[in-house]
C-alpha positions as CSV (number, residue, x, y, z in Angstrom):
1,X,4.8,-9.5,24.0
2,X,1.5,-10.2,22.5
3,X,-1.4,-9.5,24.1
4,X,-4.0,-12.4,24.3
5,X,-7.5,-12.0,21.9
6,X,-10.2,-13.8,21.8
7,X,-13.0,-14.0,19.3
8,X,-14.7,-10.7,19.6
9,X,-17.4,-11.3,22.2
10,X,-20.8,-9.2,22.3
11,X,-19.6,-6.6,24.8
12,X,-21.6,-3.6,25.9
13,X,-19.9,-0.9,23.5
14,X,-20.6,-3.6,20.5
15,X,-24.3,-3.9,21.6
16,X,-24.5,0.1,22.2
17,X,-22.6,0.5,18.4
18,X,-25.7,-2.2,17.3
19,X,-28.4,0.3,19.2
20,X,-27.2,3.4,17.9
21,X,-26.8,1.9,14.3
22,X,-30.4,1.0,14.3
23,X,-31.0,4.3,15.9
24,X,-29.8,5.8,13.1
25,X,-30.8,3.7,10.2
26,X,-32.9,6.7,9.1
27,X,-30.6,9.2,9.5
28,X,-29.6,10.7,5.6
29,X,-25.9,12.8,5.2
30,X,-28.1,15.0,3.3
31,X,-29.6,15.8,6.8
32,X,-26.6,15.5,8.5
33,X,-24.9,18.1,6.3
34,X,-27.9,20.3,6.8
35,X,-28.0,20.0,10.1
36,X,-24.1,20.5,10.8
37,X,-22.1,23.4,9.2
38,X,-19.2,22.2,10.5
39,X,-19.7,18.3,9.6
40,X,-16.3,18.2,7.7
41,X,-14.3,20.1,9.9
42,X,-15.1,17.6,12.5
43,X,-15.1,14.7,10.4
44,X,-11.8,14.6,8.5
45,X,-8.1,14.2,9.0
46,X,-5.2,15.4,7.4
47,X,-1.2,14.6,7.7
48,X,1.8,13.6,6.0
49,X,0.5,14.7,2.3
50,X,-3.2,13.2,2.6
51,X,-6.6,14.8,3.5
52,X,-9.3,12.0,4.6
53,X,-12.3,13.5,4.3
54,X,-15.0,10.8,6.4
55,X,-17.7,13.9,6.4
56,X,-19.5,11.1,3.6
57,X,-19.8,8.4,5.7
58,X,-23.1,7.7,7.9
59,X,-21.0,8.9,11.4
60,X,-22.4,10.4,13.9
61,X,-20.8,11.6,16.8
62,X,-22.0,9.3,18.7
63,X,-20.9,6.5,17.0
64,X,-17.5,7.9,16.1
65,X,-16.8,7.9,20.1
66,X,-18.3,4.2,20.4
67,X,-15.5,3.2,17.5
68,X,-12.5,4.7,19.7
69,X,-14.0,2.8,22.9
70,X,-14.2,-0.3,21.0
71,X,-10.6,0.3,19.6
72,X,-9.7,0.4,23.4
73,X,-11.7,-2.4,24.2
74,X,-9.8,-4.5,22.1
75,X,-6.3,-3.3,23.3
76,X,-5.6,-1.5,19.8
77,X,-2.5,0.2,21.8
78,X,-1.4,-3.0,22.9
79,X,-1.4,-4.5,19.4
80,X,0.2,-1.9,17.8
81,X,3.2,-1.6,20.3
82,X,4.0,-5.6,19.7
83,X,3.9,-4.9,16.1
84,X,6.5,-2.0,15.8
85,X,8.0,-4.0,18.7
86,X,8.5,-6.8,16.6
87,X,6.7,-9.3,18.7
88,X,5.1,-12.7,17.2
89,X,2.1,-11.1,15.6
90,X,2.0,-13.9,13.0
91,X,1.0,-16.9,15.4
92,X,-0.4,-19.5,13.1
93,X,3.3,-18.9,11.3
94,X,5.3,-18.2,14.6
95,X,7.1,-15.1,13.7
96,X,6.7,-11.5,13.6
97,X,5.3,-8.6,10.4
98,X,8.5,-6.3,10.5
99,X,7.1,-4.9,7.0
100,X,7.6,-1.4,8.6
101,X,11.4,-2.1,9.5
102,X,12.2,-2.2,5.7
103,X,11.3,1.8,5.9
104,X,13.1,2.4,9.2
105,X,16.7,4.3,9.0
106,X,19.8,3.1,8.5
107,X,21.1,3.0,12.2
108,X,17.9,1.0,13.1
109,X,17.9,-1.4,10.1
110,X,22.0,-1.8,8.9
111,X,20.4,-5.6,7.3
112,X,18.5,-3.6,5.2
113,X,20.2,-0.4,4.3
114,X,22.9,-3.4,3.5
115,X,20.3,-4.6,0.9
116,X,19.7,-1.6,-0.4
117,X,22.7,-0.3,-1.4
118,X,23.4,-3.9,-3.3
119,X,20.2,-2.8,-5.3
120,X,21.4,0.8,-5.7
121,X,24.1,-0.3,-7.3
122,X,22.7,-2.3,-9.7
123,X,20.0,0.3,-10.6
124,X,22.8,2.4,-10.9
125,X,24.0,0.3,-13.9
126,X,21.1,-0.4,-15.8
127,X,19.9,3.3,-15.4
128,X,23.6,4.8,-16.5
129,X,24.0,2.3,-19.5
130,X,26.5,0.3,-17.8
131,X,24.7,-3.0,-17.4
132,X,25.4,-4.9,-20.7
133,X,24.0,-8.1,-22.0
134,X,26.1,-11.5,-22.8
135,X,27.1,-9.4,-26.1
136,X,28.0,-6.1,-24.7
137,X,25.0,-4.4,-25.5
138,X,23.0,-2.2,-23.2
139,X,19.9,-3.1,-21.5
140,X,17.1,-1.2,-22.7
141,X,14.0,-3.5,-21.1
142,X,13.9,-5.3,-17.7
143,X,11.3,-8.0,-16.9
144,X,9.4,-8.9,-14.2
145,X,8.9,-12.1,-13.2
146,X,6.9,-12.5,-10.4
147,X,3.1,-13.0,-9.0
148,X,0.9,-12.0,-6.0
149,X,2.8,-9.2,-3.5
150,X,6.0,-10.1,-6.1
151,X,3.7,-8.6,-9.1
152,X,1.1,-6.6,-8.0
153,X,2.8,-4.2,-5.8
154,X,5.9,-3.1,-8.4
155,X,3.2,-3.2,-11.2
156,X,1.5,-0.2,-9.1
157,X,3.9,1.6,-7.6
158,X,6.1,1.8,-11.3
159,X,2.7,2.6,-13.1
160,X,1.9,5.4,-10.7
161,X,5.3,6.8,-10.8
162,X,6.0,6.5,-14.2
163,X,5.0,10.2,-15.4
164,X,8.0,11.3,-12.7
165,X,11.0,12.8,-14.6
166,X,13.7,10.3,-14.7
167,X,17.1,10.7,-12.5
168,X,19.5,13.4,-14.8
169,X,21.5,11.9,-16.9
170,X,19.9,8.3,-16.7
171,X,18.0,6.8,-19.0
172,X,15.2,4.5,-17.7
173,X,14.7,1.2,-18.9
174,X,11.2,-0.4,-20.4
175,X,9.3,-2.1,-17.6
176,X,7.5,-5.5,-18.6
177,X,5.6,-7.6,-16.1
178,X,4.9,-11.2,-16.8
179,X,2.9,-13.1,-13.5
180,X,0.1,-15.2,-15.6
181,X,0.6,-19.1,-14.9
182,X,-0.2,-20.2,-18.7
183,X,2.4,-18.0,-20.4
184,X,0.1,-16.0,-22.2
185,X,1.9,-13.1,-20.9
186,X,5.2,-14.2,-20.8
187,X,4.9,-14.7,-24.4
188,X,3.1,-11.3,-25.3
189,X,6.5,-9.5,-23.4
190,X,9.1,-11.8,-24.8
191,X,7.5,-11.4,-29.0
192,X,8.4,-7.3,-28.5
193,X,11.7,-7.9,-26.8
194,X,15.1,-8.3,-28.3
195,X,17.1,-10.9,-26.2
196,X,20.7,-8.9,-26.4
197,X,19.1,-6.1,-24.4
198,X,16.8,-7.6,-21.8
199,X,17.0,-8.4,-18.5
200,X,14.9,-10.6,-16.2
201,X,14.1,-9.9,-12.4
202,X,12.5,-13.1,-11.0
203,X,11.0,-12.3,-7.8
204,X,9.7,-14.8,-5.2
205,X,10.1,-14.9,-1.5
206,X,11.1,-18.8,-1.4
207,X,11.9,-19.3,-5.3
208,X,9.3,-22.3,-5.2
209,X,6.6,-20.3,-6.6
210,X,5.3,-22.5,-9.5
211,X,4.3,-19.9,-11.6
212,X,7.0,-17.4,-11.5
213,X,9.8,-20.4,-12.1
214,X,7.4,-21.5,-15.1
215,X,7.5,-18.1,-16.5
216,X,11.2,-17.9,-15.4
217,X,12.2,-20.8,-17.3
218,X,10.2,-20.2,-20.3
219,X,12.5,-16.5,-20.6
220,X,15.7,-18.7,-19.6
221,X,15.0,-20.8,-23.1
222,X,14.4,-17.8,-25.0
223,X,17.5,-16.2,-24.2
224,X,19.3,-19.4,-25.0
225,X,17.8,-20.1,-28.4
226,X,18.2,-16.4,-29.7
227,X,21.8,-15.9,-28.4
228,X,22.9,-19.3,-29.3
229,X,23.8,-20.3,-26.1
230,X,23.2,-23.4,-24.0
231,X,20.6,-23.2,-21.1
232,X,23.0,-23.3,-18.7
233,X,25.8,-21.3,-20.1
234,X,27.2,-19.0,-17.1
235,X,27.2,-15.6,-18.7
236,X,23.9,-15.9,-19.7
237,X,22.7,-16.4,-16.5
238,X,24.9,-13.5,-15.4
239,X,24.8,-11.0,-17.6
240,X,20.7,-11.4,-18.1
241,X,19.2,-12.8,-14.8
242,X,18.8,-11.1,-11.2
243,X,16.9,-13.1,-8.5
244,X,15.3,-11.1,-5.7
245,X,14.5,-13.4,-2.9
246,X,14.3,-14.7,1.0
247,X,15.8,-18.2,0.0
248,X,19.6,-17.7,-1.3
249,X,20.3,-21.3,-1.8
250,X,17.1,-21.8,-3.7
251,X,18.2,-18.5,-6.2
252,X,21.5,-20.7,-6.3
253,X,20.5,-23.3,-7.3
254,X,18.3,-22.3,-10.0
255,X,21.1,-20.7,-11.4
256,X,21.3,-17.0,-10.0
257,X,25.2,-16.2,-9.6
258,X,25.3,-14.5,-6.0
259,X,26.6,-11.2,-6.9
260,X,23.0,-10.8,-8.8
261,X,20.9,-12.2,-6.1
262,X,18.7,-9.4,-3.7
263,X,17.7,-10.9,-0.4
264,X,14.8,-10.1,1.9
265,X,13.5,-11.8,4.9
266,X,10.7,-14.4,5.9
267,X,9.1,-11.9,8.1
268,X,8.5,-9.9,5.1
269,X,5.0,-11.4,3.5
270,X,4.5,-11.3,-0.1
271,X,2.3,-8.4,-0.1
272,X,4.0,-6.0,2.4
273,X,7.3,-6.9,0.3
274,X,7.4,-3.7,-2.5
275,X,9.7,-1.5,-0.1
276,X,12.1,-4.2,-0.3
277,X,14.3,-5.7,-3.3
278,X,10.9,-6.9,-4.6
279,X,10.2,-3.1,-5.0
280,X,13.2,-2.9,-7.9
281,X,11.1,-2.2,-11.0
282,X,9.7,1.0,-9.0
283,X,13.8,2.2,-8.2
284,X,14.4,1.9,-11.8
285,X,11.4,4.0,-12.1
286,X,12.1,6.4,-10.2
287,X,16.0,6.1,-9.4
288,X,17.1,4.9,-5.7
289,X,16.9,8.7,-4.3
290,X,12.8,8.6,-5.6
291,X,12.5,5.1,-3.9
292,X,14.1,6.3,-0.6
293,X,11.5,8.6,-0.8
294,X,8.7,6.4,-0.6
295,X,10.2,5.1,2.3
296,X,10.5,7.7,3.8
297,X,7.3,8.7,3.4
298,X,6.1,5.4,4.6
299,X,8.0,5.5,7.8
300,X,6.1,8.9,8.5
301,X,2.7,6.6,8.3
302,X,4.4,4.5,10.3
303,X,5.2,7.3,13.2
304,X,2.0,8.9,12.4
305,X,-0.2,5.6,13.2
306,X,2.1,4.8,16.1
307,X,1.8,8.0,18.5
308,X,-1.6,9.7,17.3
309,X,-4.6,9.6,19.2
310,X,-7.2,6.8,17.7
311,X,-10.0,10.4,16.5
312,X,-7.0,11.9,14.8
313,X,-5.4,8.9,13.4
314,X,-5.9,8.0,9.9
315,X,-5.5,4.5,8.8
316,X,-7.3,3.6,12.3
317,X,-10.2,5.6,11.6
318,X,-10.1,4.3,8.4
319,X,-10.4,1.0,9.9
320,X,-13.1,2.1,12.1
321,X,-15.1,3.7,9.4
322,X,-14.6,-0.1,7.1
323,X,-16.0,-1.8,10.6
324,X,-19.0,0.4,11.3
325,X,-19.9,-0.2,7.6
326,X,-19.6,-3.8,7.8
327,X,-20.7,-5.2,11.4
328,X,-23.4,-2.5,12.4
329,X,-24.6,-0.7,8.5
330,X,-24.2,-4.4,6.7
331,X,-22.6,-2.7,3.9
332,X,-20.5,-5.3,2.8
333,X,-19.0,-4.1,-0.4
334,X,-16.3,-1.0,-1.0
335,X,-15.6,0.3,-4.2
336,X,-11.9,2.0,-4.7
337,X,-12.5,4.7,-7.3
338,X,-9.3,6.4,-7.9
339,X,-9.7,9.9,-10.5
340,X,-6.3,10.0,-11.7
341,X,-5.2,7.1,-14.0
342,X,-1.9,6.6,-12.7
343,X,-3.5,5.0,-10.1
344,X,-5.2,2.0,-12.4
345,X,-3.6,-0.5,-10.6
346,X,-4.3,0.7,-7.6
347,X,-7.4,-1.3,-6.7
348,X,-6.2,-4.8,-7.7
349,X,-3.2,-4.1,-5.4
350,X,-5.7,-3.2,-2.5
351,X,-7.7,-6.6,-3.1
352,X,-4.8,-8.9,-2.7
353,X,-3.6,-6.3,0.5
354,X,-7.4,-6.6,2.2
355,X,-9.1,-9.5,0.9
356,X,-5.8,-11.7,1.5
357,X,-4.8,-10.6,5.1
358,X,-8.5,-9.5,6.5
359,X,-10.5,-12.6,4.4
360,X,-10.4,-15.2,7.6
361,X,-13.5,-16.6,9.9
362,X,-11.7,-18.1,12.3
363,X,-10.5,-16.0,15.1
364,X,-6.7,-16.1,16.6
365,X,-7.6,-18.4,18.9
366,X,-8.7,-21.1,16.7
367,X,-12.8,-20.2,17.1
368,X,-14.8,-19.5,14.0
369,X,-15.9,-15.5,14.0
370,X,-19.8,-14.9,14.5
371,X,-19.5,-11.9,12.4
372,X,-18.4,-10.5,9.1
373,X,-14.9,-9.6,8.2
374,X,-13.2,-8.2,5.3
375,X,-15.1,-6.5,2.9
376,X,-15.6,-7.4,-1.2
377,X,-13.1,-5.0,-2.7
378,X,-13.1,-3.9,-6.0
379,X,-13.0,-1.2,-8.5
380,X,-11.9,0.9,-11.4
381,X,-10.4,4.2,-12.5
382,X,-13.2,6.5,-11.8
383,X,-14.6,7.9,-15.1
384,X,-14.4,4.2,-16.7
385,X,-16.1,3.2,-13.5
386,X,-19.1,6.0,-14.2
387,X,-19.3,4.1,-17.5
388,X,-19.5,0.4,-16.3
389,X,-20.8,0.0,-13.0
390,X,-22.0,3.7,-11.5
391,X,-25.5,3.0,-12.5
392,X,-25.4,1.0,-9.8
393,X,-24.3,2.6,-7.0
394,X,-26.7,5.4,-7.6
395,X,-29.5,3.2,-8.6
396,X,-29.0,-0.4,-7.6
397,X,-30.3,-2.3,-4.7
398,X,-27.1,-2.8,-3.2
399,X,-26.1,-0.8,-0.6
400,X,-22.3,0.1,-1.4
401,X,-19.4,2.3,0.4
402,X,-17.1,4.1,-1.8
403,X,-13.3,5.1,-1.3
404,X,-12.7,8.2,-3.7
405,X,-9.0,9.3,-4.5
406,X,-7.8,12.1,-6.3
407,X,-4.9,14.7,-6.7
408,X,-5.0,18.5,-5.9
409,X,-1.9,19.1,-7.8
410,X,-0.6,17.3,-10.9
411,X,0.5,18.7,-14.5
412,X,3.5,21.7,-13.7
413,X,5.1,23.6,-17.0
414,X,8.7,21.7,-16.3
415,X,7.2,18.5,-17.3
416,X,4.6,19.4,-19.8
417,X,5.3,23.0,-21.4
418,X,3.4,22.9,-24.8
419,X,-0.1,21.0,-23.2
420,X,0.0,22.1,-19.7
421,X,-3.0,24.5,-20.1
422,X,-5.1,21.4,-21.6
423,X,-3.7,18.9,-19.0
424,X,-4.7,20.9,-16.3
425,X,-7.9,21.4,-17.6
426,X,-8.4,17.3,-17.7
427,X,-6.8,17.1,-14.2
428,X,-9.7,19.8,-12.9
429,X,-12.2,17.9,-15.5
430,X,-11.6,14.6,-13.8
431,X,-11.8,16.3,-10.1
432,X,-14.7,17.6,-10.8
433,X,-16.8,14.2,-11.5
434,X,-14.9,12.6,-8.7
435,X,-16.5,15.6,-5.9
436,X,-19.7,15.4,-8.2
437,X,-20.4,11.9,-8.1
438,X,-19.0,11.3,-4.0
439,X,-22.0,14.2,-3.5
440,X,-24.1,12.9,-5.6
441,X,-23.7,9.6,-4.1
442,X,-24.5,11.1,-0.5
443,X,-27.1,13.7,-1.3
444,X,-29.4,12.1,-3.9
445,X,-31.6,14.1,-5.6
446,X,-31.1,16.7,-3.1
447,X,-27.8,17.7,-4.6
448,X,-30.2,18.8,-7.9
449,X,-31.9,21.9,-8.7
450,X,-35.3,21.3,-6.3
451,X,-37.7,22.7,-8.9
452,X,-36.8,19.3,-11.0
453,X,-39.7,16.5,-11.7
454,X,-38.2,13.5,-11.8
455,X,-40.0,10.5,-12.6
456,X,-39.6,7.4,-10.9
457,X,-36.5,6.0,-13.1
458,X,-34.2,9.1,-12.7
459,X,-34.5,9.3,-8.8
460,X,-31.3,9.1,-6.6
461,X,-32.2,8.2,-3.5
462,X,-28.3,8.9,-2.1
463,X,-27.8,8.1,1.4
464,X,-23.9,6.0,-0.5
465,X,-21.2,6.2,2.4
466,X,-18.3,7.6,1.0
467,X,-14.2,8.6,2.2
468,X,-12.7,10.9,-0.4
469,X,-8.8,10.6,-0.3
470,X,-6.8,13.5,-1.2
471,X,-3.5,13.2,-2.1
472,X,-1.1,16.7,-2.3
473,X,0.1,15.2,-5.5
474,X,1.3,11.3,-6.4
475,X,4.8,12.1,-5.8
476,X,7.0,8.9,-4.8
477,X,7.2,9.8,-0.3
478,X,3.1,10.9,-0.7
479,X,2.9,7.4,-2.4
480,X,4.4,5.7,0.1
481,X,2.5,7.5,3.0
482,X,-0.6,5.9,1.1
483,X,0.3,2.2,0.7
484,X,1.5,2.3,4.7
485,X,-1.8,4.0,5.6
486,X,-3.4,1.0,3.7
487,X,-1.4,-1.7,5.4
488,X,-2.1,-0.1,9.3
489,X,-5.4,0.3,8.5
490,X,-5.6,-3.6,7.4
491,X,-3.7,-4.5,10.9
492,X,-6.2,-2.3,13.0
493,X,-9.4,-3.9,11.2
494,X,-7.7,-7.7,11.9
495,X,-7.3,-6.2,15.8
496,X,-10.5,-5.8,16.3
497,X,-11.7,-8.6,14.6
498,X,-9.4,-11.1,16.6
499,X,-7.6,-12.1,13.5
500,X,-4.7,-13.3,12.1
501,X,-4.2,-10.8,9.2
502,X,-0.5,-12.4,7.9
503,X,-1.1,-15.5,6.8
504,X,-3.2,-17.2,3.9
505,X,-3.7,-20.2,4.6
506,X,-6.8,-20.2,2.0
507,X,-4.1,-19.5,-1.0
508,X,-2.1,-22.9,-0.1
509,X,-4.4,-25.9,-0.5
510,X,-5.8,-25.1,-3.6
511,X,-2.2,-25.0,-5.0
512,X,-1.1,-28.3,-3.7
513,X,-4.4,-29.7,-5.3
514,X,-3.4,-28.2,-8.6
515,X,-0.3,-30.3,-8.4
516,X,-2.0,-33.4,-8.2
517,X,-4.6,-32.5,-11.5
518,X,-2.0,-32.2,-13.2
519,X,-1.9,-36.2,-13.5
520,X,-5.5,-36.2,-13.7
521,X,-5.2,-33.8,-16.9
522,X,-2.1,-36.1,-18.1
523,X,-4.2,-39.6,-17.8
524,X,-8.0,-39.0,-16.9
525,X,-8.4,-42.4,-16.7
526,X,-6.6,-43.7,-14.2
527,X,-7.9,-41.0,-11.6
528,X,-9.8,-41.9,-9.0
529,X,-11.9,-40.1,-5.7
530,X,-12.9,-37.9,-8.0
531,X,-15.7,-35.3,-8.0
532,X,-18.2,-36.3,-11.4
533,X,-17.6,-32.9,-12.4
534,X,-13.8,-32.6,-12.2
535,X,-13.2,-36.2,-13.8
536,X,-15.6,-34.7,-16.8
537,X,-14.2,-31.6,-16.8
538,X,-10.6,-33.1,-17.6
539,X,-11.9,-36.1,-19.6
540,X,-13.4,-33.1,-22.2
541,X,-10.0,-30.9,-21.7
542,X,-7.8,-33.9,-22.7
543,X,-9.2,-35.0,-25.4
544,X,-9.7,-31.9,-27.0
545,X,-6.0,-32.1,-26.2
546,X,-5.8,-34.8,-27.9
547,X,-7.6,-34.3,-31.0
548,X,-5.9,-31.2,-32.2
């Protein structure tokens, strides 16, 4: 059952949080550190492959111990039970976030171990050579089609996983993702790709999605015009089409024969979806053995977030850490800095996961929130980021949390026997900067050699919150254990909040307004209720259209 939440009220731990925030508004973590030897004993976690290191961040104890009693306060426990209990937690939408059940075992989940072995099978194929093309050839690239939690998710997970060796005696094929509404990359993919040996997974939870069947569609008429064969020739769509979805009749009627059709379910949202068939660029990545592994290491999140105690449990101090930043430090910005590159995509993936669920201001219960929410995500791979936008975290005016990952173990003479002295050296290169700059970042100019002179423009004044992330090594389960940790954390943030962090309501309208400029862009004139700016705006794009 779900517990019942109101907007968060101004209770006496919030107002003792606000006191001792203020309180220590002077405080600096280089006096913290000084004054505690054992600062990052006490102040970091580790479990399941990670080490969170919150030593960086402005904590005291004090306020560490407020967190937890808020956490209680707003029946954390509670929430958490009806969410692995499978309760409605998704009330404007009715129905529950069984995200985690797609990691559970098979006597727990048969629906989905059923699903799973339909996709090993096919990633079976492709990886072994067996898959063939409408002409008997083998597939040597696969597609995706897809966009949001159908895009962004496989895009990361395959890109970080990508260096790992591929199953023996399988041969992994090129990965291509195409999400982009105006084709442009749709038609970058399909110029490198030979229609005989491609194959196209089009992924969306109701196979409505606008700009996936655009994209889907477009590939569909390439296939046709450089095989020969009519759009809607049968072995085409067999032999070169798989649709992953939660809507089997929509797949159908598209033109996806059943026996290639993956299904998921609708209380699997978009961006929770990459441990289910949506996840099928990162099996062919990996093979299905690596991507059981991810799940597995994803149900150990799962178990870890459900039975430790809130001080020695990650994604909910996490969330704690994300909430003392924002409501009591107004620090109202985080920056995801990963130091190893496999993890590029990494922070997009976290903006659509945080900004998507947590972005809301009104509160379960229909009242608008009196207090911020989700933070501004963004960042970078963290030596382009030292390049681009550092000089503002140590110098700007903004006051900016950072969220530092990096690997302790990476390059091993299996996998890279002639270099792996000079890739071990980069892997310590780029751990280095990413300790430097966190320090750097929290000390200032006290992390220098004392007897410097610095004028005024090379000062650091430090005093940056930061949580440094360590990760054993980016192995397929420790992966996994990091995307769950990610998703909890989001769920205890929207608990404490008093919001609603599976639905997105603010993605729908806009798209349903698109729909109707589209006869606006077709005849400007004949518009009307317009805004002056939109009616010009498509008055100057049409007839540019027009007079090329």
């Amino acid at each position: 059952m779900v517990p019942e939440q109101d907007v968060l009220t101004i209770s006496t731990i919030w107002s003792q949080l606000a006191r001792r925030a203020a309180q220590d508004k002077s405080l600096h973590l280089a006096d913290l550190f000084a004054s505690d030897k054992d600062r990052f004993e006490r102040f970091s976690l580790s479990g399941a492959g990670l080490l969170a290191d919150f030593s960086k961040q402005r904590l005291t104890d004090e306020s560490r111990d407020l967190l937890v009693k808020l956490a209680d306060e707003r029946q954390l426990k509670h929430w958490v039970d009806a969410l692995f209990g499978g309760a409605e937690v998704n009330c404007t939408e009715g129905r529950s976030a069984k995200h985690w059940c797609l990691r559970e075992p098979a006597d727990k989940a048969p629906l989905v171990h059923e699903q799973l072995s339909r996709m090993e099978s096919m990633v079976n194929r492709i990886l072994q050579g067996h898959w063939r093309g409408v002409q008997g050839d083998a597939i040597t690239d696969v597609v995706n089609v897809g966009v949001g939690g159908s895009d962004l998710g496989p895009l990361m997970a395959a890109f970080a996983l990508q260096s790992s060796q591929p199953p023996q005696g399988q041969s992994r094929p090129r990965l291509h993702f195409a999400s982009s509404m105006d084709g442009s990359q749709v038609s970058q993919v399909l110029q490198e790709l030979n229609p005989r040996t491609t194959l196209f997974l089009v992924s969306s939870k109701s196979f409505t999605t606008v700009d996936t069947l655009h994209n889907a569609n477009t590939a569909r008429q390439w296939l046709a015009r450089g095989l020969g064969l009519d759009y809607d020739d049968a072995s085409l769509l067999r032999c070169h089409f798989i649709g992953i979805s939660a809507n089997a009749e929509r797949m159908s009627e598209w033109g996806i024969v059943p026996t290639n059709q993956l299904l998921f379910w609708e209380w699997v949202g978009g961006r929770y979806s990459l441990w289910s068939a949506i996840g099928m660029p990162i099996a062919l990545t990996v093979g299905m053995d690596g991507f059981r592994e991810m799940l597995a290491g994803a149900h150990e999140m799962d178990q870890h977030c459900r039975t430790q105690p809130w001080r020695d449990n990650i994604p909910v101090m996490l969330a704690l850490v994300d909430v003392w930043n924002i409501n009591f430090l107004d620090i109202r910005a985080r920056a995801v800095l990963p130091y190893d590159g496999r993890l590029k995509h990494l922070p997009a993936y976290l903006e659509q996961l945080e900004m998507e669920s947590n972005g809301k201001s009104v509160s379960r219960s229909g009242e608008p929130v009196e207090y911020d929410t989700c933070p501004v995500i963004w960042g970078e791979v963290g030596p382009n980021a030292q390049h681009a936008f550092f000089q503002l975290l140590h110098q700007g005016t903004q006051a900016i949390a950072c969220e530092f990952l990096m690997t302790a173990r990476r390059y091993t003479e299996d996998e890279h026997s002639e270099s792996v002295c000079e890739l071990e050296c980069q892997h310590a290169l780029s751990n280095a900067n990413c300790l430097a700059q966190s320090r750097l970042l929290a000390l200032g100019e006290r992390a220098l050699d004392p007897s410097l002179a610095l004028p005024a423009y090379k000062r650091y004044h430090g005093n940056q919150p930061s949580t440094t992330l360590v990760l054993d090594e980016l192995s397929p389960r420790v992966l996994g254990t990091l995307l769950a940790m990610y998703e909890h954390k989001v769920f205890v943030q929207a608990v404490i909040w008093g919001i609603n962090p599976f639905d997105q309501w603010g993605v729908e309208m806009g798209k349903v307004i698109a729909t109707d400029m589209l006869a606006v862009l077709a005849d400007p004139e004949s518009a009307t209720g317009l805004d002056a700016s939109s009616m010009a705006l498509a008055r100057y794009v049409a007839n540019k259209q027009r007079s090329s």
